[in-house]
MIKE-332732 format. One record per residue (C-alpha): x, y, z; residue in one letter. Coordinates in Angstrom, 3 decimals. Layout:
// MIKE-332732
(pt (X, Y, Z), 'a')
...
This chain:
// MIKE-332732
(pt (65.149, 128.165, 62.875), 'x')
(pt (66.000, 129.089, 59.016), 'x')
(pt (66.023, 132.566, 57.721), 'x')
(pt (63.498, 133.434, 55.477), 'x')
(pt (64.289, 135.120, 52.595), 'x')
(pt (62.256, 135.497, 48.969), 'x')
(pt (63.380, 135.921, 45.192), 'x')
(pt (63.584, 139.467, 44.001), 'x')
(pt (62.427, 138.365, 40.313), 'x')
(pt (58.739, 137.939, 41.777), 'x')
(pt (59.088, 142.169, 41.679), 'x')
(pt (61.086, 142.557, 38.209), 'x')
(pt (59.833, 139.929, 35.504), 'x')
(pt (56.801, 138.347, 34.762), 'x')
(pt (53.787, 140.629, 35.328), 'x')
(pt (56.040, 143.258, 36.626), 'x')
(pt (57.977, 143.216, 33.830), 'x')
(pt (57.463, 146.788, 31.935), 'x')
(pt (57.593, 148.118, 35.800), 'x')
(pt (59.901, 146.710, 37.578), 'x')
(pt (60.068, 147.642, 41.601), 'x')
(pt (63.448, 149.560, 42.591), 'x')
(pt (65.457, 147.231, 44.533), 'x')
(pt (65.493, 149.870, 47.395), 'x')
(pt (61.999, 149.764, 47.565), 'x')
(pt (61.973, 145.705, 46.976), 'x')
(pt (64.706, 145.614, 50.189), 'x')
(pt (62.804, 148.037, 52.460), 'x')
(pt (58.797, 146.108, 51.997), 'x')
(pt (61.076, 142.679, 52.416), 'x')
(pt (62.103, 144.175, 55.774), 'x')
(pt (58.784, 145.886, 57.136), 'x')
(pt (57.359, 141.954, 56.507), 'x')
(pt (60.214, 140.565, 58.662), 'x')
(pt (61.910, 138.794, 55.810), 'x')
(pt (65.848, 138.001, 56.830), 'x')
(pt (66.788, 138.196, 53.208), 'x')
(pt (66.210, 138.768, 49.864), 'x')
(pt (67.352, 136.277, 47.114), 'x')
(pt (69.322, 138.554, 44.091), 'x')
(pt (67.968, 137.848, 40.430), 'x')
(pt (69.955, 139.843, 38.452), 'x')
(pt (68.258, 141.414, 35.918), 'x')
(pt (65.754, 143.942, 35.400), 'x')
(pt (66.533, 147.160, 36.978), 'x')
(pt (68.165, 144.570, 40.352), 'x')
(pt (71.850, 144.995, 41.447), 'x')
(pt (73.802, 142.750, 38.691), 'x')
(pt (77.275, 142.895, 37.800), 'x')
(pt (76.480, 145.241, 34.707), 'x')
(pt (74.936, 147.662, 37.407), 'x')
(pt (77.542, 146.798, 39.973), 'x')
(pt (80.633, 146.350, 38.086), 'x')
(pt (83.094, 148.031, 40.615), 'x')
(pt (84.671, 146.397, 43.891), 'x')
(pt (83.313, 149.981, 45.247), 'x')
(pt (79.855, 149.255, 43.857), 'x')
(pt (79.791, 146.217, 45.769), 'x')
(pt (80.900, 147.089, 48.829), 'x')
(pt (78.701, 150.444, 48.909), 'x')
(pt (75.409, 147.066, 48.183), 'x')
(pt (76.635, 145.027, 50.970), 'x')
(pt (76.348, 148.739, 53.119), 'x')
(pt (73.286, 149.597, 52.087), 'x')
(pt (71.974, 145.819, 52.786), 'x')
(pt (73.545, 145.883, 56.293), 'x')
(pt (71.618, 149.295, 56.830), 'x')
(pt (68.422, 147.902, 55.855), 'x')
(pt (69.203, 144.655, 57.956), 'x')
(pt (68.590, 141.845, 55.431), 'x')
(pt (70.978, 139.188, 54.102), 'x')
(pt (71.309, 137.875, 50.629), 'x')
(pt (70.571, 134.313, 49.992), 'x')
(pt (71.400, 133.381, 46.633), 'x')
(pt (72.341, 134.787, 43.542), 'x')
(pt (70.502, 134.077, 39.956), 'x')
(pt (72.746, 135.419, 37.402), 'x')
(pt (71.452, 136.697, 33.635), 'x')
(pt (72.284, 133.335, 31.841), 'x')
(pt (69.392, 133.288, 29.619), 'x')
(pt (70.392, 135.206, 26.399), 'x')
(pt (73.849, 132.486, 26.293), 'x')
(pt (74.134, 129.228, 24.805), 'x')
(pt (74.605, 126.494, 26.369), 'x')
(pt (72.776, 123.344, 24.494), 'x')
(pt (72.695, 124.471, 21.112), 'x')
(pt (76.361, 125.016, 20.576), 'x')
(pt (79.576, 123.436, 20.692), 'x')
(pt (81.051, 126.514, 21.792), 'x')
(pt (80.043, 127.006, 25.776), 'x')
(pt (83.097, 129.563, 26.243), 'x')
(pt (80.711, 132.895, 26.618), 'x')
(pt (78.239, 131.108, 28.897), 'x')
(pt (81.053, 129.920, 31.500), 'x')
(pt (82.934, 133.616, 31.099), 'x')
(pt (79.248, 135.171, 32.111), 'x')
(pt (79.101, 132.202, 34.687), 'x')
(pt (82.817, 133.869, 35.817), 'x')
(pt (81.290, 137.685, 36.161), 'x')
(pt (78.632, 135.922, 38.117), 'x')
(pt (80.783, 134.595, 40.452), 'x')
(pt (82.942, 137.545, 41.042), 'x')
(pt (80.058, 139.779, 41.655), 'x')
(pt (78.261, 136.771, 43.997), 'x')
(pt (81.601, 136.346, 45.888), 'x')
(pt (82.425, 139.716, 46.138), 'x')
(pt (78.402, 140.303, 48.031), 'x')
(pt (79.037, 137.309, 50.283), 'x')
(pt (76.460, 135.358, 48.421), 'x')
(pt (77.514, 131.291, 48.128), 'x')
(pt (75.074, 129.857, 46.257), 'x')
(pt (74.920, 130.604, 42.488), 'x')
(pt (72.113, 129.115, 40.479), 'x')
(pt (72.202, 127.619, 36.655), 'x')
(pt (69.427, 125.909, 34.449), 'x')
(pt (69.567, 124.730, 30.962), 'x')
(pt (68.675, 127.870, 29.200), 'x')
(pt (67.252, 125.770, 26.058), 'x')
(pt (63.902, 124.873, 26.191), 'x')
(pt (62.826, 121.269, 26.412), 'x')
(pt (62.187, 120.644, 22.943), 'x')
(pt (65.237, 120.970, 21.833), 'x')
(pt (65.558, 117.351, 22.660), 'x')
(pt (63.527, 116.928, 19.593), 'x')
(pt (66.077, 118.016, 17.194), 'x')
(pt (69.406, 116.657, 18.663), 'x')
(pt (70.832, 113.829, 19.942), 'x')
(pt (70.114, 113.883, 23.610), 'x')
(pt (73.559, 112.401, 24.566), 'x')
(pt (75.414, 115.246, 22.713), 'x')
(pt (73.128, 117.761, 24.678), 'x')
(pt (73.605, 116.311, 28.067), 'x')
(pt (77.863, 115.935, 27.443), 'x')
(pt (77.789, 119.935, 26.509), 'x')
(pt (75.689, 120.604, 29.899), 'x')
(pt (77.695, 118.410, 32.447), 'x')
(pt (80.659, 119.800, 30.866), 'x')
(pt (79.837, 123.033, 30.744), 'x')
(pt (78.590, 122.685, 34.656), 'x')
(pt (81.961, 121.074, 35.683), 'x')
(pt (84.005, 124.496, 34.420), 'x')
(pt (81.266, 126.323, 36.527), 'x')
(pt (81.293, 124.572, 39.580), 'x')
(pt (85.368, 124.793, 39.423), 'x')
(pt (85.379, 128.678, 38.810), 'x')
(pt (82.431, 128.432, 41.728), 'x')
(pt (84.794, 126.689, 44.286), 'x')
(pt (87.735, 128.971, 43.381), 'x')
(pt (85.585, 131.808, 45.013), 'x')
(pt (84.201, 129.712, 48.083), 'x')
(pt (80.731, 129.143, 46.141), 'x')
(pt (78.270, 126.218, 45.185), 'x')
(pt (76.333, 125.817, 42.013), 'x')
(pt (72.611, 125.462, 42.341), 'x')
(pt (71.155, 123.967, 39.183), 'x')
(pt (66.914, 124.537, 39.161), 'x')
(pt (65.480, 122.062, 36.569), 'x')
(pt (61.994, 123.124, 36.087), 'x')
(pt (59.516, 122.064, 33.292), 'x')
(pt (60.455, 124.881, 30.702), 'x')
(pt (63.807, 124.013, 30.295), 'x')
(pt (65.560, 120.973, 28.680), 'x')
(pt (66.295, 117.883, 30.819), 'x')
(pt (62.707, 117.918, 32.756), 'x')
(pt (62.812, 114.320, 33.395), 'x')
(pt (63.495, 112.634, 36.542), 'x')
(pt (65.544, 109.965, 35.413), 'x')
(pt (67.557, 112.729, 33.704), 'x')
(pt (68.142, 115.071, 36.298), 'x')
(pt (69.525, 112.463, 38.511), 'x')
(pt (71.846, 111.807, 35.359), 'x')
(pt (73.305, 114.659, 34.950), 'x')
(pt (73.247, 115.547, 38.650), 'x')
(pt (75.778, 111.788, 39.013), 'x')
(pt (77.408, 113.225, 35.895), 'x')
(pt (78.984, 116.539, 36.985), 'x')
(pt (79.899, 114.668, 40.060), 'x')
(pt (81.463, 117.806, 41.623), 'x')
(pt (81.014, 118.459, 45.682), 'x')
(pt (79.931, 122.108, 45.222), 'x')
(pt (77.220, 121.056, 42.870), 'x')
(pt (73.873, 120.059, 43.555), 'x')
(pt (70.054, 120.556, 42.820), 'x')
(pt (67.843, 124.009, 43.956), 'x')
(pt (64.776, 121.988, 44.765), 'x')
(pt (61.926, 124.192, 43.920), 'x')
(pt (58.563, 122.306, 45.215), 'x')
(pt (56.350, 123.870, 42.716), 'x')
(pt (58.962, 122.464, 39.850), 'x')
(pt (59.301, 119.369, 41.475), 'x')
(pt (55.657, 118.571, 41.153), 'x')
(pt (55.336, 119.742, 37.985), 'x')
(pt (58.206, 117.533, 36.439), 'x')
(pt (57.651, 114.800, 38.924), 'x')
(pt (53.807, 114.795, 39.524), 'x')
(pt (52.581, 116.077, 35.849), 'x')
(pt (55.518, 115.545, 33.411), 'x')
(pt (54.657, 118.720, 32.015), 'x')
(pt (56.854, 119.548, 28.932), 'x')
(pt (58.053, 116.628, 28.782), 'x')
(pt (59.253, 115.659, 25.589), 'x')
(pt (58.666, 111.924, 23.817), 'x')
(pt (57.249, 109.776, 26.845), 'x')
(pt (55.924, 111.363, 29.770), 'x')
(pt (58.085, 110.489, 32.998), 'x')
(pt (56.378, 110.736, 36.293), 'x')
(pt (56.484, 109.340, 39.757), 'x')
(pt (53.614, 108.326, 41.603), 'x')
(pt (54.608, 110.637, 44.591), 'x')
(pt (55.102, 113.666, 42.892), 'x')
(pt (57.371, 116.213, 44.387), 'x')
(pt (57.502, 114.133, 47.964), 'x')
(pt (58.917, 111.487, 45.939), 'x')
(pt (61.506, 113.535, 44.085), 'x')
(pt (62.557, 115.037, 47.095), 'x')
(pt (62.923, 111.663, 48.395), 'x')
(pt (65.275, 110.282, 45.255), 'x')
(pt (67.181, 113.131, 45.635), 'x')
(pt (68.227, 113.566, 49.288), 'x')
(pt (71.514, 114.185, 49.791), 'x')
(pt (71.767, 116.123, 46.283), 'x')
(pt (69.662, 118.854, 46.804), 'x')
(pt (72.132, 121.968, 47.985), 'x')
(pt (69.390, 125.153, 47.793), 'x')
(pt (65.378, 125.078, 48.650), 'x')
(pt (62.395, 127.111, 46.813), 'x')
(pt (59.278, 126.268, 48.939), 'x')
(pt (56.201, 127.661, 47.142), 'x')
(pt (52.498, 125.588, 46.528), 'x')
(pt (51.544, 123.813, 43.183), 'x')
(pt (47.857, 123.998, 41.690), 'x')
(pt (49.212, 121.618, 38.888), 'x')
(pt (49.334, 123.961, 36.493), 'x')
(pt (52.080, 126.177, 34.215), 'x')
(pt (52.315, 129.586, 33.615), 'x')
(pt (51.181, 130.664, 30.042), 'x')
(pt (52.308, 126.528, 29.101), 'x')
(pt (55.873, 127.732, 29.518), 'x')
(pt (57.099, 126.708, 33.352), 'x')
(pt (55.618, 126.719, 37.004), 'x')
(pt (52.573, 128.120, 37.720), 'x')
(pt (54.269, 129.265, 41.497), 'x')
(pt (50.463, 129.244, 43.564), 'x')
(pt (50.759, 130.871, 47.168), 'x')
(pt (50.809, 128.474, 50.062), 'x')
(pt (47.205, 127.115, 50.818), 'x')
(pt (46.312, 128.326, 46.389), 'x')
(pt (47.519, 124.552, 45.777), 'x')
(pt (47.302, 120.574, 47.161), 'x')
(pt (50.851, 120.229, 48.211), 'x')
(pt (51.847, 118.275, 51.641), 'x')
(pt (54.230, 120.577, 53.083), 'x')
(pt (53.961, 118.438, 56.350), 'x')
(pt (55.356, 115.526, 54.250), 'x')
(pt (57.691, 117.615, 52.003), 'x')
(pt (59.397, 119.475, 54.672), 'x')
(pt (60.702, 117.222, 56.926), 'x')
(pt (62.071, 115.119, 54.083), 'x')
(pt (63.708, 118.059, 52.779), 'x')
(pt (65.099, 118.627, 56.314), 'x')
(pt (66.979, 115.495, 55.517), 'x')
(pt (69.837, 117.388, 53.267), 'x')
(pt (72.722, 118.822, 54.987), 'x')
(pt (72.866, 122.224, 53.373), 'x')
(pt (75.607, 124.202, 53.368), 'x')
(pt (73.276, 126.977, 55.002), 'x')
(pt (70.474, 127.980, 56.915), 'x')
(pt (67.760, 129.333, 53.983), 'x')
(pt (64.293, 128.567, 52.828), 'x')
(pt (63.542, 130.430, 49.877), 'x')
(pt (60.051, 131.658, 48.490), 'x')
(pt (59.401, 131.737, 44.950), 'x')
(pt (56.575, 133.632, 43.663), 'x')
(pt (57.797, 134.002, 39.895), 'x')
(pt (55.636, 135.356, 37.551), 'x')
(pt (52.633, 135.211, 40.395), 'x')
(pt (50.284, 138.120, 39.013), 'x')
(pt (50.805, 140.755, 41.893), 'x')
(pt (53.261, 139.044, 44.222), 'x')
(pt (52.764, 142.029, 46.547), 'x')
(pt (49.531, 140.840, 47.427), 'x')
(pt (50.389, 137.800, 48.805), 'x')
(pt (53.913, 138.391, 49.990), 'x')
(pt (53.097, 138.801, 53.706), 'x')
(pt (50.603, 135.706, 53.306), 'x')
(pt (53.410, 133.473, 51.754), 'x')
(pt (55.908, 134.668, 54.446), 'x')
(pt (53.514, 134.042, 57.548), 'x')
(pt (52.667, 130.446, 56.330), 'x')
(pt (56.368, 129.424, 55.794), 'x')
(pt (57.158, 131.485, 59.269), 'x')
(pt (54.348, 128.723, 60.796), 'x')
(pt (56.597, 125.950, 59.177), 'x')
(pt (59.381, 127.079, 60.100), 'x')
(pt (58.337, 127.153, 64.081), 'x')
(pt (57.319, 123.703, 63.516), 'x')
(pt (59.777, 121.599, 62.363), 'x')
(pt (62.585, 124.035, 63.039), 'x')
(pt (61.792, 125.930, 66.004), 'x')
């Protein structure tokens, strides 16, 4: 069986944004809904290593977690106010990458998750091969400092950010060519960059089995799972729309046991309800549909 766990950023950003849930409160609902974990986003008012900058303040976390009786899953680190496409310089994005994965290793956490930061237009303004060379280098200093500390790098590509294509993901996936690297597969993303091409810039990539398929041309890559539905639409145009399981027209019968067919590194499945308008609401609904999944093909 997998442990279940969900991403604390469904409770901070988005429509929770200007009132953000306090992590203990976030940790205790996870718990009374027989979640095994909770995956970290660090920002907001979340544990992150600007509110946990101390060995102490870590250790006095991984207590309070124990107590409580959940594990932590992944980290997502604050990378989105750094640079990463539209500079030469990458040196402050992989020294936040480094803080990341101090505070990740120091919680026990092994997976650390990246994206492109830059959104997808970009591509319209600079030469895509400079672009991709400053992202699989930048990724290959990660994953390094990330296997120094006994961690993997996760990278989610997603239709808001740069690099939304299939053809390109599998790029620069080949490109960093490190072991501890690898693809978050996120089923609503996969759909929408797969299935819809959504923000994709210049011609529209798609395959004609949507996230099934891209699960499919990317087995054996894919080192973290997000398993949430997909109505086919975006949030506000910018990314994933996130639907709860049974809100959308995915085939989680067909998706699942593909995705079965990685050999992750661990035993997590993931929800992600970002930016879902009340994620409360349908919490317990999204964790008792994965739990039936689970039984099925794991149990």
């Amino acid at each position: 069986m997998k442990r279940i766990s969900i991403g604390s950023w469904a409770y901070a950003i988005g429509p929770y944004e200007e009132n953000p849930v306090p992590w203990d409160e976030v940790t205790r609902k996870l718990k009374e809904l027989n979640f095994d974990g909770v995956e970290l986003g660090g920002f907001s008012i979340h544990p992150s290593p600007e509110t946990h900058p101390t060995k102490e303040d870590r250790d006095k976390l991984l207590a309070d977690m124990a107590d409580v009786g959940l594990g932590l899953s992944g980290f997502v680190p604050n990378l989105w106010g750094e640079n990463l496409i539209d500079t030469e310089d990458t040196s402050v994005y992989v020294q936040k990458f480094q803080e990341a994965a101090d505070f990740a290793s120091d919680l026990g956490i092994a997976g650390i998750r990246v994206d492109c930061v830059q959104p997808p237009d970009i591509l319209n303004d600079m030469d895509e091969d400079v672009a991709r060379k400053r992202v699989v280098s930048t990724w290959q200093k990660c994953s390094d400092i990330a296997a120094d500390k006994g961690c993997y790098v996760t990278w989610e590509f997603e239709p808001g950010f740069a690099f939304n294509k299939p053809s390109q993901i599998l790029q620069i996936i080949d490109e960093v060519n490190k072991d501890n690297f690898g693809v978050e597969f996120d089923t609503c993303h996969a759909e929408m960059v797969a299935g819809k091409g959504a923000r994709q810039p210049g011609e529209i990539e798609t395959l004609p089995g949507g996230c099934l398929e891209m699960a499919q041309k990317l087995r054996g890559k894919i080192n973290h799972i997000h398993l949430i539905d997909s109505d086919g639409t975006l949030h506000h145009d910018e990314t994933s729309a996130h639907p709860p399981f049974g809100d959308g027209y995915l085939d989680f019968d067909a998706i699942i046991p593909e995705l079965l067919k990685n050999d992750l590194s661990h035993d997590w499945w993931t929800i992600d309800l970002c930016f879902w308008p009340d994620a409360w609401a349908v919490t317990e609904r999204c964790k008792k549909s994965l739990d039936e999944y689970n039984a099925k093909y794991c149990g």
